[in-house]
SEGU-578618 format. One record per residue: y negated, x, z of N, C-alpha, C, O in turn; residue number from 0. Coordinates in pm, 1 decimal. Each point is the difference from the previous one (the first is absolute). Last residue first. Layout:
N
(atom (Y, X, Z), (Y, X, Z), (Y, X, Z), (Y, X, Z), NUM)
...
This chain:
79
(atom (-1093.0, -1834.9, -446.8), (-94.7, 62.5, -65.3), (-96.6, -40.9, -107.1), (-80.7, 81.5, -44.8), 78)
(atom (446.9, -370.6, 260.5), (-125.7, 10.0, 120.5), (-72.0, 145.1, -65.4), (-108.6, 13.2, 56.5), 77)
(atom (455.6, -411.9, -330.1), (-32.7, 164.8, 54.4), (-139.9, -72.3, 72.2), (-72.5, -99.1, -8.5), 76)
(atom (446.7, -198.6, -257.2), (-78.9, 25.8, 87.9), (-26.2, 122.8, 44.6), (100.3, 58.9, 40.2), 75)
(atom (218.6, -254.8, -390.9), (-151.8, 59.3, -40.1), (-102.7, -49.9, 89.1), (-100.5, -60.0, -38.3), 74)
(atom (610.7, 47.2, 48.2), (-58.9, -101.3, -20.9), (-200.4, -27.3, -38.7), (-79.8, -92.4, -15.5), 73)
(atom (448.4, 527.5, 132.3), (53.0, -113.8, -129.4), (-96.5, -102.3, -18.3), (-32.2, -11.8, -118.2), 72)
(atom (-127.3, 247.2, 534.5), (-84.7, 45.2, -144.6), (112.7, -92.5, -152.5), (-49.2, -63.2, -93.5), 71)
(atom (212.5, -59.5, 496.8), (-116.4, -59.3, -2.6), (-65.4, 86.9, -124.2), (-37.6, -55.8, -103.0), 70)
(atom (454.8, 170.6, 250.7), (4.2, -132.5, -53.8), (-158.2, -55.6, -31.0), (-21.7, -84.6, -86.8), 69)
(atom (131.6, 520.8, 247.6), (39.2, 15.0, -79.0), (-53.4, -178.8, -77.7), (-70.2, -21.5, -98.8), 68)
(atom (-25.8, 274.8, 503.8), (-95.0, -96.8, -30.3), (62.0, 0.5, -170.1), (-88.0, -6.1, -85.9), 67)
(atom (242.0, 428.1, 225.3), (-107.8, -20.7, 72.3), (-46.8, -193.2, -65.4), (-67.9, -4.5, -102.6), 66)
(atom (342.9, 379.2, -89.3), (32.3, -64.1, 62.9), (-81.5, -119.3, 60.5), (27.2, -116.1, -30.9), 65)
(atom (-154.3, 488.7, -207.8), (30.8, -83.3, -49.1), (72.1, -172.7, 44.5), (-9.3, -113.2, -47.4), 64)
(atom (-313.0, 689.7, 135.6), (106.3, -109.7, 19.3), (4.0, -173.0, -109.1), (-95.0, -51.2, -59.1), 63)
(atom (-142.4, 563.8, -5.6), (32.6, -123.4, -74.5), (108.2, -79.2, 41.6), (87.8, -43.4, -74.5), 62)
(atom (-101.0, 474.3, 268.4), (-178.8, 12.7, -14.3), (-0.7, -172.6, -86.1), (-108.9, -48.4, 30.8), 61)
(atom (526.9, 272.8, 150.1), (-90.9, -123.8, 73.3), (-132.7, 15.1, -19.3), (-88.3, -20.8, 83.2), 60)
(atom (567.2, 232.7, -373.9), (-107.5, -15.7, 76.6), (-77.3, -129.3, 27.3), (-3.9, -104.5, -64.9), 59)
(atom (485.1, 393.6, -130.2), (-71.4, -108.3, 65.9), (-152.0, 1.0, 61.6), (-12.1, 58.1, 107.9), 58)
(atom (338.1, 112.7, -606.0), (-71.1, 53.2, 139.8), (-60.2, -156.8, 62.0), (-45.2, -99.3, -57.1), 57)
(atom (356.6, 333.3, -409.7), (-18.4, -123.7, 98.4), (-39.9, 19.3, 155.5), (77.3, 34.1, 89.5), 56)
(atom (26.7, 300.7, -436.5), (-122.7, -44.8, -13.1), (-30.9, -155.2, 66.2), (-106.5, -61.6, 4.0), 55)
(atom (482.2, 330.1, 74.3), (-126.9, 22.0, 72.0), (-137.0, -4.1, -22.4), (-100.4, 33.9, 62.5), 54)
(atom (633.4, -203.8, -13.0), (-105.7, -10.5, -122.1), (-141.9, 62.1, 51.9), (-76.4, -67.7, 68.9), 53)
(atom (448.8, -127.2, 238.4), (22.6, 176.6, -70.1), (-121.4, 63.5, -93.3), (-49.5, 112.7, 4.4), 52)
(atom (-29.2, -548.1, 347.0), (39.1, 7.7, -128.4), (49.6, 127.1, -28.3), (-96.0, 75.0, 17.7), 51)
(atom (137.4, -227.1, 518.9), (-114.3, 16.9, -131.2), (66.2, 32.3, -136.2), (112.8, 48.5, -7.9), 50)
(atom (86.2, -64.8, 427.1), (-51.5, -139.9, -48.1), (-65.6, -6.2, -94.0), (-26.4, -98.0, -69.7), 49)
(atom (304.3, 529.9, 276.9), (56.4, -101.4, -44.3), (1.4, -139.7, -38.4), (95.0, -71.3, -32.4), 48)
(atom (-450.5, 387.4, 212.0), (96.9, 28.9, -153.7), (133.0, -124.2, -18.8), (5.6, -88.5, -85.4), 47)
(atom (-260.1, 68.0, 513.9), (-43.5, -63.3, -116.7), (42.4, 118.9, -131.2), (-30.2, -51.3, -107.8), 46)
(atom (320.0, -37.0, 536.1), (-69.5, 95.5, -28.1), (-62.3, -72.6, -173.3), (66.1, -40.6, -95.6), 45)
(atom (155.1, -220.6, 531.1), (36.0, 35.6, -134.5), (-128.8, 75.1, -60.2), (-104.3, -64.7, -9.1), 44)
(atom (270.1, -53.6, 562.3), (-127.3, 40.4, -147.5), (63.3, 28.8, -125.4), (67.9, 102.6, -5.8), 43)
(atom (159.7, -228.4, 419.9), (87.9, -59.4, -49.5), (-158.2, 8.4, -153.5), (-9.6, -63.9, -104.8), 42)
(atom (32.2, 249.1, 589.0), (119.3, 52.7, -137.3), (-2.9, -33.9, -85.0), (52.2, 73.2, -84.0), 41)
(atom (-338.6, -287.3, 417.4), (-82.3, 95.2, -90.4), (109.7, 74.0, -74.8), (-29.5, 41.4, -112.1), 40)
(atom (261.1, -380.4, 395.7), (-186.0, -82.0, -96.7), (-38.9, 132.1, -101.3), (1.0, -6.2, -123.0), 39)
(atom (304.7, 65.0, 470.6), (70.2, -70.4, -88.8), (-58.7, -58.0, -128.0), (33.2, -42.6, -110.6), 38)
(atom (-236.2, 269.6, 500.8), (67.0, 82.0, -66.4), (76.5, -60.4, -93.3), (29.4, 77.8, -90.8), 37)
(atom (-253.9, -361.7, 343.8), (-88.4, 71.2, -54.0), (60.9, 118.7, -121.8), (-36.5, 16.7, -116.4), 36)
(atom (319.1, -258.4, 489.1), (-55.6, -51.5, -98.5), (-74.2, 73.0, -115.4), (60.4, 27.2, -103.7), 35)
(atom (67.3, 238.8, 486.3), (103.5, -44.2, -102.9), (-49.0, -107.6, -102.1), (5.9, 31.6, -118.9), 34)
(atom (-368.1, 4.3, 442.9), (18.1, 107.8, -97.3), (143.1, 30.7, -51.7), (-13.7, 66.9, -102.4), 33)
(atom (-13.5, -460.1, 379.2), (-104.0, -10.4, -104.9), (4.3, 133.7, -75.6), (36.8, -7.4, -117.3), 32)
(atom (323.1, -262.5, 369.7), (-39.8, 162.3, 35.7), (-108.5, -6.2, -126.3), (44.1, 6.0, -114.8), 31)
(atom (219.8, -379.2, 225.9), (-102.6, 15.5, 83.5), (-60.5, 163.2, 29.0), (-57.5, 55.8, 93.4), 30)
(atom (454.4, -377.3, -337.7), (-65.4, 158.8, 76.7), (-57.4, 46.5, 78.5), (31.7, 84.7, 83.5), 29)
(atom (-8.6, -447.4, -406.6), (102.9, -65.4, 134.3), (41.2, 165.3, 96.9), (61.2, 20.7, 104.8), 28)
(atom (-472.6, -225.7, -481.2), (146.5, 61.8, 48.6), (17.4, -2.4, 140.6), (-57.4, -30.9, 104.3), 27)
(atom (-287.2, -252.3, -273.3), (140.9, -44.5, -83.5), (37.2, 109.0, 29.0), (117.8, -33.7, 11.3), 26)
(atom (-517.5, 53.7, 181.0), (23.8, -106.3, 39.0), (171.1, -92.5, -65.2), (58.3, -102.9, 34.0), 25)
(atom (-321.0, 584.8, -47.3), (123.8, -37.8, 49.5), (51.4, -138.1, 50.7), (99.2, -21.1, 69.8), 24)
(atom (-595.2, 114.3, -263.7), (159.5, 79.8, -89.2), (121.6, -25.5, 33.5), (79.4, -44.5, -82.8), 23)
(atom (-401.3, -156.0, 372.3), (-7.7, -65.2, -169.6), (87.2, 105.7, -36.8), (120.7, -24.1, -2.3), 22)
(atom (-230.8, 197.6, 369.4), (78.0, -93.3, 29.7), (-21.5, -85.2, -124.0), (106.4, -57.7, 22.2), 21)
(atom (-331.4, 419.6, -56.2), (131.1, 68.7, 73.9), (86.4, -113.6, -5.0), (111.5, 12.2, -50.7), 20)
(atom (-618.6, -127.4, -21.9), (109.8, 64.9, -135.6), (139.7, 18.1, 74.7), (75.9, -94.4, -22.0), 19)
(atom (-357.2, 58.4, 354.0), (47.7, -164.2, -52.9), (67.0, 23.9, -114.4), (112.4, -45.4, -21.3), 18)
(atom (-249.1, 384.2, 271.3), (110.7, -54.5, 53.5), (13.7, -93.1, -64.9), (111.2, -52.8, -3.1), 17)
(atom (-353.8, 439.3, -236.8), (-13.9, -106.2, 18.1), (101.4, -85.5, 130.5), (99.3, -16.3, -71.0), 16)
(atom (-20.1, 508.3, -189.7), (-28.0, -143.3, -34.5), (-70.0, -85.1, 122.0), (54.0, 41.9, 102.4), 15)
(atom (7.5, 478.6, -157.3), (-93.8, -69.0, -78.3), (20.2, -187.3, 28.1), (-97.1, -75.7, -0.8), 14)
(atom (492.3, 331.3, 126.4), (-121.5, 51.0, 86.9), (-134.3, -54.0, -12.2), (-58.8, -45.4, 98.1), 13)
(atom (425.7, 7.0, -433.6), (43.8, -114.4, 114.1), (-122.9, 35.5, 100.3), (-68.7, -95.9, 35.0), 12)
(atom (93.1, 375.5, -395.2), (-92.8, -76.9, -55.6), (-1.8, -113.3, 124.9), (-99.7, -65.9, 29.6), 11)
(atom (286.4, 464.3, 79.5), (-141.2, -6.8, -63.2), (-48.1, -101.5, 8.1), (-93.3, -33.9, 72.9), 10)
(atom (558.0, 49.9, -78.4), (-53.5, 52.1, 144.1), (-137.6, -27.0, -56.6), (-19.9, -120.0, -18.9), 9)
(atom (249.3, 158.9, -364.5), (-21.5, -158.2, 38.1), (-26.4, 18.8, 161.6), (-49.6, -106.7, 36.3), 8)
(atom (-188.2, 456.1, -343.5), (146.0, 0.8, 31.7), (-14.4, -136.4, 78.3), (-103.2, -42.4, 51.9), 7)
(atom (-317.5, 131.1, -444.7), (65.0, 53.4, 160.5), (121.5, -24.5, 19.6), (44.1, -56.8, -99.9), 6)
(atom (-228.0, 218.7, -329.8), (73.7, -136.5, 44.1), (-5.6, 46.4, 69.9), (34.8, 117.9, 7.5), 5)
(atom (-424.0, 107.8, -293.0), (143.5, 10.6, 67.3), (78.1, -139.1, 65.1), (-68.9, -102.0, 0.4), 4)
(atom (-244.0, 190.4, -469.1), (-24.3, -58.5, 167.0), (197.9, 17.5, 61.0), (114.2, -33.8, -31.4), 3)
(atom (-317.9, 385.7, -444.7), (68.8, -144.6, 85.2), (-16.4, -35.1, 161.8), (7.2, 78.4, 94.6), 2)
(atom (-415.1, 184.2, -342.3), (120.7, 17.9, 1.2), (111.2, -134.3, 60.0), (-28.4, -94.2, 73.9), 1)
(atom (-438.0, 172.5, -270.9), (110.3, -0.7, -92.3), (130.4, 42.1, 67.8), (99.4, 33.0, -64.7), 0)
């Protein structure tokens, strides 16, 4: 229960991949991937500010819905 920390964009540029590295910066013109990165993770909009106020309005994933939306409309299921 506690929040997952954000690594720092150094971190996350350290973690990547060379081929990720070069797909990210394949459109800036920087070429400084953790300035990138840093431009990327500022920019978290803190989920209070997405969620309903209403708190009897709650989200959960025990009854996704999404999921194969068009096909159960059409009364195909695999249960």
């Amino acid at each position: 229960m506690d929040p997952i920390e954000t690594p720092s964009p150094e971190q996350l540029a350290a973690r990547m991949p060379a081929a990720a590295k070069d797909d990210l910066l394949e459109w800036d013109t920087s070429g400084d991937l953790p300035a990138y990165l840093g431009r990327v993770v500022s920019q978290e909009i803190p989920i209070e500010n997405i969620l309903n106020p209403d708190p009897r309005i709650q989200i959960t994933d025990d009854k996704p819905l999404n999921e194969y939306f068009l096909l159960r409309q059409v009364g195909l299921s695999w249960h």
